[in-house]
C-alpha positions as CSV (number, residue, x, y, z in Angstrom):
1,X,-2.8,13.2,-21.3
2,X,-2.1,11.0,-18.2
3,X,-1.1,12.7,-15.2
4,X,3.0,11.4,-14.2
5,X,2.6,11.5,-10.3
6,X,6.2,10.9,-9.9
7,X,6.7,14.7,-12.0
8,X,4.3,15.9,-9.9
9,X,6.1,15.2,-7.0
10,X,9.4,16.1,-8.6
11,X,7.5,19.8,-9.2
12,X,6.1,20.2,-6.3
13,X,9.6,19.2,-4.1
14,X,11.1,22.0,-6.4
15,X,7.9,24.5,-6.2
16,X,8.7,23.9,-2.2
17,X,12.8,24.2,-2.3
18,X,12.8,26.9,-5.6
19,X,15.9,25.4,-5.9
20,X,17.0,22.4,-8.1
21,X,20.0,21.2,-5.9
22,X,18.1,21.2,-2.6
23,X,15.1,19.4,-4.4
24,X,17.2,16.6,-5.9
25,X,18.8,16.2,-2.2
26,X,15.5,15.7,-0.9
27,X,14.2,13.1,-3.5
28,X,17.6,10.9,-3.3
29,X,18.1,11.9,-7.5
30,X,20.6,14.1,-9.1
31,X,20.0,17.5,-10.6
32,X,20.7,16.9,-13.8
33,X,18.1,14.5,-13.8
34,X,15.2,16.0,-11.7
35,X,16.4,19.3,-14.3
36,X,15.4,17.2,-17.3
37,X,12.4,15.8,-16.0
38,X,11.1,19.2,-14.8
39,X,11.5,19.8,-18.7
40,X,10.4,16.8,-19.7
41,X,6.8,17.8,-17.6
42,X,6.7,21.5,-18.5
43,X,6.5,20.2,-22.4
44,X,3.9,17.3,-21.6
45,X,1.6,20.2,-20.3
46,X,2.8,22.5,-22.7
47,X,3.3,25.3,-20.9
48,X,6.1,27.1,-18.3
49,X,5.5,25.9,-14.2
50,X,8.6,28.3,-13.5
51,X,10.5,31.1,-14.3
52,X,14.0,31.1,-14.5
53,X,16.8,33.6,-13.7
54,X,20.5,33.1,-12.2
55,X,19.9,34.1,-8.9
56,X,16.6,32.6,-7.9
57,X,13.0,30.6,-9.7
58,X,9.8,31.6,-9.3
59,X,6.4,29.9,-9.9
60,X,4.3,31.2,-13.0
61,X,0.8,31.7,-12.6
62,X,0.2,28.7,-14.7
63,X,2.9,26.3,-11.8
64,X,1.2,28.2,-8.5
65,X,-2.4,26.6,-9.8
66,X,-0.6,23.2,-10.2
67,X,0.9,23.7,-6.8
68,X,-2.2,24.3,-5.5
69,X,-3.6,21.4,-7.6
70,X,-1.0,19.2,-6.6
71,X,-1.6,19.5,-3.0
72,X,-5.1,17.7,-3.1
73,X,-4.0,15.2,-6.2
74,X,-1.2,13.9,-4.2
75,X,-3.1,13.9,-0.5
76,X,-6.4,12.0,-2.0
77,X,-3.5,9.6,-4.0
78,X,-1.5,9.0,-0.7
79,X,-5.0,8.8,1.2
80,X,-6.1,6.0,-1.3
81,X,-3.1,3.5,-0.9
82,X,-3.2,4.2,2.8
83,X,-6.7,3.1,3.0
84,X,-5.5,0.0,0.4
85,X,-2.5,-0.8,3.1
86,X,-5.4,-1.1,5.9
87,X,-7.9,-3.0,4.2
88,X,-4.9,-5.3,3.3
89,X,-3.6,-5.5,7.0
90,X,-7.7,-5.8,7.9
91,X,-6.8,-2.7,10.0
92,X,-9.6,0.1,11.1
93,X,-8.4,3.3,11.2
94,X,-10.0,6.8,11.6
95,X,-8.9,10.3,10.8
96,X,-10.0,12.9,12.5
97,X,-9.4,16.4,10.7
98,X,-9.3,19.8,13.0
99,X,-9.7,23.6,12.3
100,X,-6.8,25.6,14.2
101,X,-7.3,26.0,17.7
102,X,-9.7,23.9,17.9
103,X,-9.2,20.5,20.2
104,X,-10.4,17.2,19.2
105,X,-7.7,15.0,22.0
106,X,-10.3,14.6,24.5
107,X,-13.4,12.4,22.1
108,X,-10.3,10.9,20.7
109,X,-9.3,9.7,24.1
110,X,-13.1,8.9,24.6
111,X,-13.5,6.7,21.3
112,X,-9.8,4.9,21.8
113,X,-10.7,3.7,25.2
114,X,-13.9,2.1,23.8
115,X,-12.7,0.8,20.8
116,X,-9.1,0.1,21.0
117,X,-9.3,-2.0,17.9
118,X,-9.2,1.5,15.7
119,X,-6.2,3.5,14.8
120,X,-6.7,7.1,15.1
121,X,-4.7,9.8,13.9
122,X,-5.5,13.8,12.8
123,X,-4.9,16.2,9.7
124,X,-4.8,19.5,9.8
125,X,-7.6,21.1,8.0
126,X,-6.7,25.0,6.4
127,X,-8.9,27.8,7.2
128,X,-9.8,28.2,3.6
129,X,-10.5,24.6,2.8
130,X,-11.7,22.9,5.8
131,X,-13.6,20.6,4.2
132,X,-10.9,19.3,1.5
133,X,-9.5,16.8,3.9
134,X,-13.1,14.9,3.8
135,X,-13.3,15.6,0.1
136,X,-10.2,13.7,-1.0
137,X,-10.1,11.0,1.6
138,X,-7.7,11.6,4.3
139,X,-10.2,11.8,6.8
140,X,-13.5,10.5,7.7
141,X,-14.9,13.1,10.1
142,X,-13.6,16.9,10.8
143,X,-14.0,19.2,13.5
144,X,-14.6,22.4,12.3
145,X,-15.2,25.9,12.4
146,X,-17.6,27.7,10.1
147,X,-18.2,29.1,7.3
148,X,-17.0,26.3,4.9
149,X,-18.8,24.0,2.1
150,X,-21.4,21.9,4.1
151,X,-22.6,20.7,0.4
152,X,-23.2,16.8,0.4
153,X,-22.2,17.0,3.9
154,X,-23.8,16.0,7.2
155,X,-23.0,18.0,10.3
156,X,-23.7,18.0,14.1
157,X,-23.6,21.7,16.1
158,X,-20.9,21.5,18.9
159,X,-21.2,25.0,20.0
160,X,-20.5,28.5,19.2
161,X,-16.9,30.6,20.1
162,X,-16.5,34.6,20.4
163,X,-14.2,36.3,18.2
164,X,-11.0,38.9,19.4
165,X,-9.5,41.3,17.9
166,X,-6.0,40.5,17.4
167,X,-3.4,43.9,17.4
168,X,0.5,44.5,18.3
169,X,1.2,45.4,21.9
170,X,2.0,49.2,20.7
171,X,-1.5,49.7,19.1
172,X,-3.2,52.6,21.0
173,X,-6.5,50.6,21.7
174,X,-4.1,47.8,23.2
175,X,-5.0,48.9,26.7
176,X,-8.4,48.5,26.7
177,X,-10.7,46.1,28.1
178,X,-12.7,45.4,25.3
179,X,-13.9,46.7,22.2
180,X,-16.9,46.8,19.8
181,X,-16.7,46.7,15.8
182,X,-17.9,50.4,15.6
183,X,-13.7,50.8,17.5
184,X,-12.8,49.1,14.4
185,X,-14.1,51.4,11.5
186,X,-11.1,52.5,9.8
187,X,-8.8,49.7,11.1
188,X,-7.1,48.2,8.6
189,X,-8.4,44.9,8.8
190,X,-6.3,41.5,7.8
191,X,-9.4,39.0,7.3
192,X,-10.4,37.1,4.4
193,X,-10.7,38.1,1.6
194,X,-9.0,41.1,2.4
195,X,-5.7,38.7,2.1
196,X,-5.4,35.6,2.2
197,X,-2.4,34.2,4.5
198,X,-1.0,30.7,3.9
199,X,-1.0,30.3,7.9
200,X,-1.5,31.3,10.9
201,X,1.6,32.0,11.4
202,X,2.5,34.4,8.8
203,X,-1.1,36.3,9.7
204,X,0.4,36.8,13.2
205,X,3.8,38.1,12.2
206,X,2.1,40.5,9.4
207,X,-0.2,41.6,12.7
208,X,2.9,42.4,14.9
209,X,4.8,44.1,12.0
210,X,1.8,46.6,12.2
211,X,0.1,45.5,8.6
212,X,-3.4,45.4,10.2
213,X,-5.8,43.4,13.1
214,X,-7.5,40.5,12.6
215,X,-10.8,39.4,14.2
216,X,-9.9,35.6,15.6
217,X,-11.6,32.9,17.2
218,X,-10.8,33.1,21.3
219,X,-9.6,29.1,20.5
220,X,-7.0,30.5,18.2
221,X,-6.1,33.3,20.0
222,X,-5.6,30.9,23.5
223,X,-3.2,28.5,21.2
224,X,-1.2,30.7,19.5
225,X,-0.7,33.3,22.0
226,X,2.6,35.3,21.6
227,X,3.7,38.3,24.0
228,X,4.2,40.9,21.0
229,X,0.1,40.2,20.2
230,X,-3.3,41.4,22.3
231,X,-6.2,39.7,22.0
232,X,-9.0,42.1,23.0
233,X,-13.3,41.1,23.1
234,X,-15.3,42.5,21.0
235,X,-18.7,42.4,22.5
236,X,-20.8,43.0,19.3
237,X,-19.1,40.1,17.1
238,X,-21.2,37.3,16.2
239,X,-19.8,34.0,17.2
240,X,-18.6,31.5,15.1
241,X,-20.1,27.5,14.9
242,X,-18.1,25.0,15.6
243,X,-19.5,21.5,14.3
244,X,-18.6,17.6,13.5
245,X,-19.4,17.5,10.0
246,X,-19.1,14.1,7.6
247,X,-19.9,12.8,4.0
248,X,-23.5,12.9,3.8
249,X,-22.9,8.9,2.8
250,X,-20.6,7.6,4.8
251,X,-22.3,5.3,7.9
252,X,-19.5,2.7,9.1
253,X,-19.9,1.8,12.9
254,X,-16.6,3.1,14.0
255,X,-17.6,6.7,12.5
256,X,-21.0,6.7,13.9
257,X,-19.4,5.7,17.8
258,X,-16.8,8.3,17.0
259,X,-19.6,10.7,16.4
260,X,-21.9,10.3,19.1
261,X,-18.9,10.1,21.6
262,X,-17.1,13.2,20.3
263,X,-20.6,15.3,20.4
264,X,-21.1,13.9,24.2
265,X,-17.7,15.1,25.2
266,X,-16.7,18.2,23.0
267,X,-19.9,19.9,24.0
268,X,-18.9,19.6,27.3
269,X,-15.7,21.1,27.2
């Protein structure tokens, strides 16, 4: 079967909202229609994307893999006629994605000045999938934080960053100076694959309700600081690369500039 991107988008507002009414607000339709098409789509893929009861909708197993599917379809999709747009309007443009806490301002600053002809703009790139937003096209080079899929990729070392243990203020090792990893047998520790958390965000606030301590990079830790949290050294961690990485066949000017300027200045900073 053909894939209908407008239902997909119509599923994945509703997988967002779990709520009809609030979905069909958001995509200018009625309910009755984004209800029938939601139908329409669970029968062309012949099986159930949610569960239904009178007080609230949940995803079935089989409509959280679309989600999840959906996410990269409709980025490389959006990604494509962006690129059409620009070749169109004869513009240059390049994306630059970023782990978290890592900062990528300063070569972008460095690359604008010297070619002001290119539009540059950044994506987010998720802990767990740093390397999707190369993969499906919304950007042409990442700065990023190992471990991830360096297959068919071409990367440049920027440097290496310690990791801190991450705990609520009322932990009793929250006083100390510093710790080592043998302070941390029998923590309950909130790392991958332990569990996986959607964001950073909702790691942090599993942290401070006491569910466990994560081991952090000291970038993350610096720009999402919050005054319930510690961040304490551990002085046995290994350190984590941090690295330009690219499609192992992409070679356009622009992204080659881009590159040389951004490993220049970010391993200076």
């Amino acid at each position: 079967m053909d894939l209908d991107l407008r239902k997909l988008r119509y599923f994945v507002a509703v997988a967002e909202h779990r709520h009809f009414g609030r979905a069909a607000e958001q995509l200018y339709i009625t309910q009755p229609v984004l209800s029938r098409q939601i139908r329409a789509f669970e029968q062309e893929l012949q099986c159930a994307l949610f569960l239904r009861t009178t007080r609230r909708m949940e995803l079935t197993a089989a409509g959280k893999q679309l989600y999840e599917e959906a996410q990269r379809i409709l980025a490389t999709v959006d990604a494509a006629v962006q690129r059409v747009h620009n070749a169109e309007r004869g513009v240059l443009r390049l994306v630059v994605a970023f782990s978290p806490g890592l900062h990528v301002s300063d070569a972008i600053r460095a690359f604008t000045s010297r070619h002001p002809d290119v539009e540059t703009d950044v994506v987010p790139a998720r802990w767990w999938e740093q390397d999707t937003p190369l993969r499906d096209g919304r950007a042409q080079v990442g700065y990023l934080r190992r471990p991830f899929d360096d297959s068919g990729l071409h990367t440049i070392p920027i440097g290496r960053e310690p990791r801190v243990a991450c705990m609520p203020t009322a932990h009793p090792m929250a006083c100390r100076q510093e710790l080592t990893a043998a302070d941390l047998d029998g923590e309950r520790m909130l790392d991958a694959p332990t569990r996986r958390t959607s964001s950073l965000e909702e790691k942090f606030e599993l942290i401070a309700s006491g569910h466990g301590i994560a081991l952090i990079p000291l970038s993350v830790a610096r720009s999402y600081s919050r005054p319930d949290l510690v961040h304490l050294p551990v002085t046995d961690a290994p350190g984590i690369e941090t690295c330009l990485a690219v499609l192992a066949d992409r070679r356009a000017k622009p992204l080659r500039d881009f590159l040389e300027i951004a490993t220049a200045t970010l391993r200076t900073t």
